[in-house]
DODO-348594 format. One record per residue (C-alpha): x, y, z; residue in three letters. Coordinates in nm, 2 decimals, decimal comma, m for minus. Layout:
N
       x       y       z  res
       X       Y       Z  ALA
...
END
This chain:
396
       x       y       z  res
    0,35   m4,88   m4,67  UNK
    0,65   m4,89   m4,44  UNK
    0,56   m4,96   m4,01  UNK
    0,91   m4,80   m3,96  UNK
    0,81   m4,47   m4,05  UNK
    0,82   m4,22   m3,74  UNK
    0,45   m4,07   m3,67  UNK
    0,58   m3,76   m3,90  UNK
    0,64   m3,98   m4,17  UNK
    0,31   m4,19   m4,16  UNK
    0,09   m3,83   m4,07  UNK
    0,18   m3,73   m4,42  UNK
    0,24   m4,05   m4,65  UNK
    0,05   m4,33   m4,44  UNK
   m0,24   m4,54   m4,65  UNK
   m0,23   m4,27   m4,98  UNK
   m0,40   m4,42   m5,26  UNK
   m0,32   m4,27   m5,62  UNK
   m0,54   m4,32   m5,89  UNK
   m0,47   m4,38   m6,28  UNK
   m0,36   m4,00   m6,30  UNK
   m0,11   m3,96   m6,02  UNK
   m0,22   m3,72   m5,80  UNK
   m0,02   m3,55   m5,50  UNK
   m0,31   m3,43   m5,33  UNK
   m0,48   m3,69   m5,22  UNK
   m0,82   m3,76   m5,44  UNK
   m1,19   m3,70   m5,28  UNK
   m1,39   m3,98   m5,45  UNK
   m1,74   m3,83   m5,40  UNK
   m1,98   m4,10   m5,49  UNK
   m2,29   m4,26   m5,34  UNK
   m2,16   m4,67   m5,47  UNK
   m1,97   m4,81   m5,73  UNK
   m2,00   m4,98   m6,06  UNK
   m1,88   m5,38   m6,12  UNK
   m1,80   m5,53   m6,44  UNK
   m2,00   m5,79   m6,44  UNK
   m2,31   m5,96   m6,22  UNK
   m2,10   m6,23   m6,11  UNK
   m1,84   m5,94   m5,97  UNK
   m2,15   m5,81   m5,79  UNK
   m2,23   m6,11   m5,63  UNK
   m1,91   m6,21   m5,53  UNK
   m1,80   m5,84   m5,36  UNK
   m2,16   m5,91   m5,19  UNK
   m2,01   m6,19   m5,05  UNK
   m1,66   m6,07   m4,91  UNK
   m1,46   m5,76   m5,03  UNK
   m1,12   m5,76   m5,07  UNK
   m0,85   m5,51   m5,09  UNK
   m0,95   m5,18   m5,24  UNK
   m1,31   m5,31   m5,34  UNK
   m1,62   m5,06   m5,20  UNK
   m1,97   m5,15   m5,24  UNK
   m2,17   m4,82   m5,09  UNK
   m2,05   m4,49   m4,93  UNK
   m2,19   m4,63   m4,61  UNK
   m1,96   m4,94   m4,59  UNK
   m1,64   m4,82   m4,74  UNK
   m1,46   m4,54   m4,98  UNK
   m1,15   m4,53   m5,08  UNK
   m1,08   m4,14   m4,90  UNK
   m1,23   m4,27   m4,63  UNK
   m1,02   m4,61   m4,61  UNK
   m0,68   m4,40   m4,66  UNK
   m0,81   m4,17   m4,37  UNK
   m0,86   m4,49   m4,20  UNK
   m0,50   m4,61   m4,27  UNK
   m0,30   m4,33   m4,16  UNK
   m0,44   m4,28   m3,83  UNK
   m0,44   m4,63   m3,78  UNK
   m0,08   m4,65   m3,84  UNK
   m0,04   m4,32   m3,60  UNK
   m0,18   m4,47   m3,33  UNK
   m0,05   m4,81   m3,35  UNK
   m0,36   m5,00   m3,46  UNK
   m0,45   m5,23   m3,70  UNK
   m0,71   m5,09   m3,81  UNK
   m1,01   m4,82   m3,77  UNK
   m1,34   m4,73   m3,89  UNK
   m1,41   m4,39   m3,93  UNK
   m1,72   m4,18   m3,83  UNK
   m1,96   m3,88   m3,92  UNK
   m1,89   m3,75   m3,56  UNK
   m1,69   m3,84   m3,22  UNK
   m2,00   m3,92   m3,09  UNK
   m2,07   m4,17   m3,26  UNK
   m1,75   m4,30   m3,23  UNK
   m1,81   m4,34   m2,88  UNK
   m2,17   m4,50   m2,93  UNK
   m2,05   m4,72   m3,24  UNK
   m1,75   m4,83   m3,00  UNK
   m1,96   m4,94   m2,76  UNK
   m2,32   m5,04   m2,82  UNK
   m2,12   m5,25   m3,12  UNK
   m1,97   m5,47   m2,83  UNK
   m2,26   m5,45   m2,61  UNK
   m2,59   m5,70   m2,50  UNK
   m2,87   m5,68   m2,27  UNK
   m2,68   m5,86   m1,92  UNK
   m2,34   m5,72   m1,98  UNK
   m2,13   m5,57   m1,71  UNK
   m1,95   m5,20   m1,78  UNK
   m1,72   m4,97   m1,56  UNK
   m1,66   m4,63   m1,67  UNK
   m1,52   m4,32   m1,52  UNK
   m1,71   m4,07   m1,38  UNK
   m1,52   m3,75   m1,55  UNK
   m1,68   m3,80   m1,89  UNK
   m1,84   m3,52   m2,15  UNK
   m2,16   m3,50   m2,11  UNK
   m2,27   m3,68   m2,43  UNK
   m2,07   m3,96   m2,32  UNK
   m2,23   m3,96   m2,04  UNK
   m2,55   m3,96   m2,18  UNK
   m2,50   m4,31   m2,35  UNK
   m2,35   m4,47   m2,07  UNK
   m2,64   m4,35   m1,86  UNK
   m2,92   m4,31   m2,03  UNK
   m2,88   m4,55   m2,39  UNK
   m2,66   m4,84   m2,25  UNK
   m2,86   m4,85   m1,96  UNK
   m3,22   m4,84   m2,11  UNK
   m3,09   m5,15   m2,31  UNK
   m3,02   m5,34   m2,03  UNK
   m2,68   m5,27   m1,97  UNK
   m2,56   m5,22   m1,65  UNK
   m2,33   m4,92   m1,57  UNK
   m2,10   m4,86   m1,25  UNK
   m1,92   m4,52   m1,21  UNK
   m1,57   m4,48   m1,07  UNK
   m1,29   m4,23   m1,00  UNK
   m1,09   m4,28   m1,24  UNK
   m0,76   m4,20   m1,08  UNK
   m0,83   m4,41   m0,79  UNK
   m0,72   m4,78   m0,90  UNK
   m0,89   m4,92   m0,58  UNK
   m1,24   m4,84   m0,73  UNK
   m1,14   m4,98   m1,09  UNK
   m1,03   m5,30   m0,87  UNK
   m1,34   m5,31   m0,67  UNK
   m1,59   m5,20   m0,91  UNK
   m1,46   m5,46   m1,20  UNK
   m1,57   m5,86   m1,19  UNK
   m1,54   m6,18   m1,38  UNK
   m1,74   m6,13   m1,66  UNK
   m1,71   m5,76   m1,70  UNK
   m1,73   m5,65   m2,06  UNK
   m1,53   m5,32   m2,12  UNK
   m1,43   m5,01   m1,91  UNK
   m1,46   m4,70   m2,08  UNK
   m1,24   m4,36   m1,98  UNK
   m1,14   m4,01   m2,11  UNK
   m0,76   m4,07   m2,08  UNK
   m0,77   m3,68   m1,98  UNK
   m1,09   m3,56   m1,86  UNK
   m1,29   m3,32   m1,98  UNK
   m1,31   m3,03   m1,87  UNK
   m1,09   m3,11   m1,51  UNK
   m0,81   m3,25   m1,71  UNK
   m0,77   m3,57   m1,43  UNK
   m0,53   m3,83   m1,64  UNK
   m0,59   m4,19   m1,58  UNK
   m0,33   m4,44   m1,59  UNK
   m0,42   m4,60   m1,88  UNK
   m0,13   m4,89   m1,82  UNK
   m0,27   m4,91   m1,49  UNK
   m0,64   m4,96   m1,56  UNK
   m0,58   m5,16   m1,88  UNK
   m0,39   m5,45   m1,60  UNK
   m0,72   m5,43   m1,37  UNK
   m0,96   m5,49   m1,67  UNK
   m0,77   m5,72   m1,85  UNK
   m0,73   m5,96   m1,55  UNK
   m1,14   m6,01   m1,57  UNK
   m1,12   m5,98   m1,96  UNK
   m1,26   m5,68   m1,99  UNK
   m1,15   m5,47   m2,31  UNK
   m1,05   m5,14   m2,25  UNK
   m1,18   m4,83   m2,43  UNK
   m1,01   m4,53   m2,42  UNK
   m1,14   m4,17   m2,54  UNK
   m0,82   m4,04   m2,64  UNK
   m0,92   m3,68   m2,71  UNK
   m0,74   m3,43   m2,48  UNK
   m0,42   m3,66   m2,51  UNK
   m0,44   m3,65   m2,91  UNK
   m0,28   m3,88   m3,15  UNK
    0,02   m3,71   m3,12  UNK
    0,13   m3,78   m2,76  UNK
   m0,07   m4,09   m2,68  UNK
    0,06   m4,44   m2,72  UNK
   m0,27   m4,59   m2,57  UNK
   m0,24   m4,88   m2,75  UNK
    0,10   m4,93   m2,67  UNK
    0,00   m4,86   m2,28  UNK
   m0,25   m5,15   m2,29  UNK
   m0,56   m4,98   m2,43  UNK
   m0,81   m5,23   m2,69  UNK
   m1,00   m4,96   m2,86  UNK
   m0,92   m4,57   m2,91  UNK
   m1,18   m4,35   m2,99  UNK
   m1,14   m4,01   m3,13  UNK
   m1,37   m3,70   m3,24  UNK
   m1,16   m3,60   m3,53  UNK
   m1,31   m3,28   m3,52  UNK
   m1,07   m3,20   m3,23  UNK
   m0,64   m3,20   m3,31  UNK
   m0,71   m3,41   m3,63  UNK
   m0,93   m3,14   m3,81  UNK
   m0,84   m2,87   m3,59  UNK
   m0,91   m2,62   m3,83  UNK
   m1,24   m2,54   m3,76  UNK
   m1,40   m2,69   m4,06  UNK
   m1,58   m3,04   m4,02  UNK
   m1,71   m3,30   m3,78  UNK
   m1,58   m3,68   m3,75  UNK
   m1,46   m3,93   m3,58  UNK
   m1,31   m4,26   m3,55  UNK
   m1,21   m4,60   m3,40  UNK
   m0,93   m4,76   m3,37  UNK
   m0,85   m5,07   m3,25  UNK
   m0,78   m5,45   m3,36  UNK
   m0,86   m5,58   m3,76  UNK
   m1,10   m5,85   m3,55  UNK
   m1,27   m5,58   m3,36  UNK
   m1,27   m5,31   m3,65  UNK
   m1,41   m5,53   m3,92  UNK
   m1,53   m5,80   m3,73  UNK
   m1,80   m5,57   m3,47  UNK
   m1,78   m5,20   m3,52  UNK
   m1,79   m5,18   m3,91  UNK
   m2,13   m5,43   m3,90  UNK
   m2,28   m5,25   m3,66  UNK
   m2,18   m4,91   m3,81  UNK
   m2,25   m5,00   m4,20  UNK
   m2,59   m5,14   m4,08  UNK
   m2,68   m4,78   m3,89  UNK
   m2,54   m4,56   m4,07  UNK
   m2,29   m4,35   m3,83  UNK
   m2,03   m4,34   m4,16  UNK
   m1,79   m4,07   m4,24  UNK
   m1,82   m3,86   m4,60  UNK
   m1,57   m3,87   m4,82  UNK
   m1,51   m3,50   m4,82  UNK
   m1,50   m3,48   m4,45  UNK
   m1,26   m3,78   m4,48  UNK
   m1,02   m3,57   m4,73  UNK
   m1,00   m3,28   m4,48  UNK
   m0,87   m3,51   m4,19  UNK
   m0,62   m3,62   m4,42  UNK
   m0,51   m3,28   m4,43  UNK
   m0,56   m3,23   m4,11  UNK
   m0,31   m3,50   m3,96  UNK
   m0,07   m3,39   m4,22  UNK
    0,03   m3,05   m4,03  UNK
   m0,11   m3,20   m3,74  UNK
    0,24   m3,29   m3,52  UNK
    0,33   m2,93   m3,59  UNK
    0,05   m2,75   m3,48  UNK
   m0,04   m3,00   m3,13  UNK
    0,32   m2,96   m3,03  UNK
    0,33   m2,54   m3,05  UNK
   m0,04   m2,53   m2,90  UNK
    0,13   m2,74   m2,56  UNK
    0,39   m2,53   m2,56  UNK
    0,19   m2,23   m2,54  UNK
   m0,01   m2,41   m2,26  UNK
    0,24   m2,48   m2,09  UNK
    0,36   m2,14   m2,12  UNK
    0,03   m1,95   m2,02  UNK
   m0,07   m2,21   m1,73  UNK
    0,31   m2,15   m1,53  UNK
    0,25   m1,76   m1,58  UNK
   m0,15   m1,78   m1,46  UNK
   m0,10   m2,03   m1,19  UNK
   m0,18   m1,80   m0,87  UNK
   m0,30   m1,50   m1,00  UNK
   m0,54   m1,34   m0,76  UNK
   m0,87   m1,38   m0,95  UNK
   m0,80   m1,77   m0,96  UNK
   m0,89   m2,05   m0,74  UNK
   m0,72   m2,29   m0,97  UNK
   m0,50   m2,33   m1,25  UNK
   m0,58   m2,68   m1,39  UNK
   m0,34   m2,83   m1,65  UNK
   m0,15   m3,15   m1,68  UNK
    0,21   m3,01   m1,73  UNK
    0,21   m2,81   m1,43  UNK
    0,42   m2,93   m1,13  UNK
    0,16   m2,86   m0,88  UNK
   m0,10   m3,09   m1,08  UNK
   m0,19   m3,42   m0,87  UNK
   m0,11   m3,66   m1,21  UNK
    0,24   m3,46   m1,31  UNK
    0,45   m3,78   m1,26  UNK
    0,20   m3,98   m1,48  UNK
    0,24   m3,73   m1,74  UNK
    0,59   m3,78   m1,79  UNK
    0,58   m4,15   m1,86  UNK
    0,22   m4,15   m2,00  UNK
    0,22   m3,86   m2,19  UNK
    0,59   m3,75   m2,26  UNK
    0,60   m3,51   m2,02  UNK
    0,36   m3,33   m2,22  UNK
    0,06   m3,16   m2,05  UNK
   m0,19   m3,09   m2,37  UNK
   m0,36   m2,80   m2,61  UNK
   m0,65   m2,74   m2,29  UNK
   m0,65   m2,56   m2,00  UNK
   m0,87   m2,46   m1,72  UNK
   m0,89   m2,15   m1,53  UNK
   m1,16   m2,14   m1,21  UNK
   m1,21   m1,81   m1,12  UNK
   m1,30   m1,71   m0,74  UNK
   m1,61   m1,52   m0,87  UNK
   m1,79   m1,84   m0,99  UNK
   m2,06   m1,76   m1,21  UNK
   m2,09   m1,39   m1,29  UNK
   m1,67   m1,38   m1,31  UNK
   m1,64   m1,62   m1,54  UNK
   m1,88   m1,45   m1,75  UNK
   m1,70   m1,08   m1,70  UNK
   m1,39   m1,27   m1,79  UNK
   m1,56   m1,44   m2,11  UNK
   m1,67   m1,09   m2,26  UNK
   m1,35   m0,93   m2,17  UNK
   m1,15   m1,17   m2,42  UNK
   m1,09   m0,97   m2,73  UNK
   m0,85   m1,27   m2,93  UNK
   m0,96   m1,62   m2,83  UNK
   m1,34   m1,69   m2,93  UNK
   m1,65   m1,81   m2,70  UNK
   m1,74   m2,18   m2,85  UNK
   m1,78   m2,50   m2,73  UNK
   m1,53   m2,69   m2,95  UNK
   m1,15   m2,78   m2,87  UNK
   m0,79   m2,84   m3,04  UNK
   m0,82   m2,57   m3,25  UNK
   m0,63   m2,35   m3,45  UNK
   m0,81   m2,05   m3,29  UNK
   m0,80   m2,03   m2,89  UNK
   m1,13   m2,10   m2,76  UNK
   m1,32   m2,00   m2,40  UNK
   m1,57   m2,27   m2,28  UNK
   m1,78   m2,21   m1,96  UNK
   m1,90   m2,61   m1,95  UNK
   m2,11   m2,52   m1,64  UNK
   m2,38   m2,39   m1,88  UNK
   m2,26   m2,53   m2,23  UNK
   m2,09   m2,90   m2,26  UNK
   m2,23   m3,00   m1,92  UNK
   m2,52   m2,81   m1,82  UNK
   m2,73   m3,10   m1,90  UNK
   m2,54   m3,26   m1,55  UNK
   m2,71   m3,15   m1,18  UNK
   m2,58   m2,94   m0,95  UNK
   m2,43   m3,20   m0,72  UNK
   m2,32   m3,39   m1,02  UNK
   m2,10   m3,07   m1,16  UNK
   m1,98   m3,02   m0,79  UNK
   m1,89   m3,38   m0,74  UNK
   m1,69   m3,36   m1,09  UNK
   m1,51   m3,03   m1,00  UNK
   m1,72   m2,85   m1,26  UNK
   m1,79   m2,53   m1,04  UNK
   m1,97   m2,23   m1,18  UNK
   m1,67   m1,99   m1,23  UNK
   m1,44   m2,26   m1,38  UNK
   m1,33   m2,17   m1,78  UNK
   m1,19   m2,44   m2,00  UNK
   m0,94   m2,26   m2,24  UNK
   m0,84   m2,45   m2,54  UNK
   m0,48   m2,30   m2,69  UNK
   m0,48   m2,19   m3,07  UNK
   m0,21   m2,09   m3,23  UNK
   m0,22   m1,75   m3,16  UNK
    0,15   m1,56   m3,02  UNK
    0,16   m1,67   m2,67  UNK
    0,30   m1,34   m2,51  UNK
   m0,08   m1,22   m2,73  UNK
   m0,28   m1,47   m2,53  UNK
   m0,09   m1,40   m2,18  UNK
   m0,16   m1,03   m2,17  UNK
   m0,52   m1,08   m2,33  UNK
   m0,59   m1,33   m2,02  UNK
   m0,46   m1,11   m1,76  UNK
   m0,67   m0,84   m1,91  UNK
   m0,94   m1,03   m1,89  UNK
   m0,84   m1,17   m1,56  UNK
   m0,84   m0,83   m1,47  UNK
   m1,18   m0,72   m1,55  UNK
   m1,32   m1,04   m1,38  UNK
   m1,17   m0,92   m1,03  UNK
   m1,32   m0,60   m1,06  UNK
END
């Protein structure tokens, strides 16, 4: 398969395995293991697999490995592992890498699940976990030391959409030999270069962008072929965190129209933040590609200039606006998901993050009347007057 492709090129031909009969489509090979030839065949796969040889579902397929492949190749990887959810993508990234007595620094803007194993599971391990603001490269500096094992950030946060300087960080962390993990979610595959930028590993929930469509969970990691195969896919095979087959044939799908779909979603973010920014019922208009946004600069050399599918609205009536403006929406849906087809209203106050104090929310910008709005692919000048409606009805 060619490396020269563009990322168009690889999203729809990268790692595609045919079988005997020739498919275009390619095939979903539902099955639980495989059958060898002979005992000695057995015995030696046991052993070491090579090319194109599976042993169980759990280890390896051959939808899943071409899954694997492609957005391996899109991201600029050597190789991935792919997962039954983004989740544990996240937790297979890291507790694969991780021992009682090791040192991690991690951003404080994290999903709350994220959070949860940085807090709660690395920690009760014996792990030991110092939070930072992430756009402030004195903390990384002063929080990171010789021995420190990995930093961990959201490369846009979620839901306050802070981007870290992933260039930046990755110099700070790799001066102590720290590897740098990067959850690569809000940036998507198809305007990150993390690795390129100095990131180690990439995590992504599939389910978001990739997918997009609404229809399955999964995840992945992507990072070095020592890394992939030599401590996440151990780890992973052992406990079970693999990705099915089927959901593994969707993704392919998924990254085939994926360029497409990422790209007009931005552009009608881009196009519904400029028109919202300073409306009356709003305290702030959060998103990336606006000028007024505290990381614009590092968007244009970081990001292409461009600013993302999500956006976030934080209405001046806290609570009991946000929720006016929620039921007002007649086209985008009330769900907790993201980077999707269909526009979708998030109030992570009391959804994604309500497991997070109040002073914890506060100190993370997540205030009770903010909205995260993640941009379908409904006709912008649609969503625009369907916001200000709702807008509207929030005020009064």
């Amino acid at each position: 398969m060619s490396t020269d492709w563009s990322k168009r090129t690889q999203a729809v031909h990268g790692g595609t395995r045919r079988s005997q009969w020739g498919e275009v489509s390619e095939a979903v090979f539902l099955t639980q293991g495989f059958v060898y030839e002979t005992a000695e065949q057995a015995e030696a796969r046991f052993i070491e697999c090579g090319p194109d040889e599976f042993i169980y579902a759990r280890y390896g397929n051959p939808t899943v490995a071409m899954f694997e492949e492609r957005i391996a190749a899109l991201e600029g990887g050597e190789d991935a592992f792919a997962t039954a959810s983004g989740m544990a993508a996240v937790n297979g990234a890291l507790v694969s890498m991780l021992k009682a007595g090791d040192h991690v620094v991690s951003a404080k803007a994290l999903f709350g699940s994220c959070l949860y194993i940085l807090e709660n599971i690395l920690t009760r391990y014996g792990v030991e976990v110092a939070f930072v603001d992430g756009t402030d490269l004195e903390q990384w500096r002063a929080a990171v030391r010789p021995g420190t094992k990995a930093v961990f950030f959201e490369s846009m946060s979620n839901p306050t959409l802070e981007v870290i300087d992933i260039a930046a960080v990755s110099e700070i962390a790799h001066a102590v030999g720290a590897k740098v993990v990067v959850d690569n979610v809000f940036s998507t595959p198809v305007f990150s270069r993390a690795i390129e930028q100095g990131a180690d590993v990439v995590v992504y929930s599939a389910t978001k962008h990739i997918d997009g469509q609404g229809r399955v969970l999964g995840g992945v990691i992507i990072g070095s072929r020592e890394f992939i195969r030599g401590t996440v896919e151990p780890y992973l095979k052992h406990t079970g965190g693999a990705l099915s087959p089927f959901n593994a044939w969707i993704m392919l799908k998924g990254i085939e129209t994926m360029a497409l779909r990422v790209n007009a979603q931005a552009e009608t973010a881009q196009k519904l933040a400029e028109a919202l920014e300073g409306h009356p019922a709003l305290a702030r208009t959060l998103y990336p590609g606006l000028k007024s946004h505290a990381q614009n600069a590092l968007v244009q050399t970081q990001l292409g200039g461009k600013g993302g599918t999500v956006l976030s609205l934080d209405l001046k009536g806290g609570k009991e606006a946000a929720f006016r403006f929620l039921n007002a929406l007649t086209i985008p849906v009330i769900s907790n998901n993201l980077g999707d087809a269909k526009s979708i209203a998030t109030h992570p106050a009391t959804t994604t993050h309500q497991r997070l104090s109040e002073e914890q929310r506060a100190a993370l910008g997540i205030t009770p009347g903010l909205i995260r709005f993640s941009v379908g692919l409904e006709d912008a000048g649609d969503l625009l007057a369907d916001l200000r409606a709702a807008l509207d009805s929030a005020a009064g």
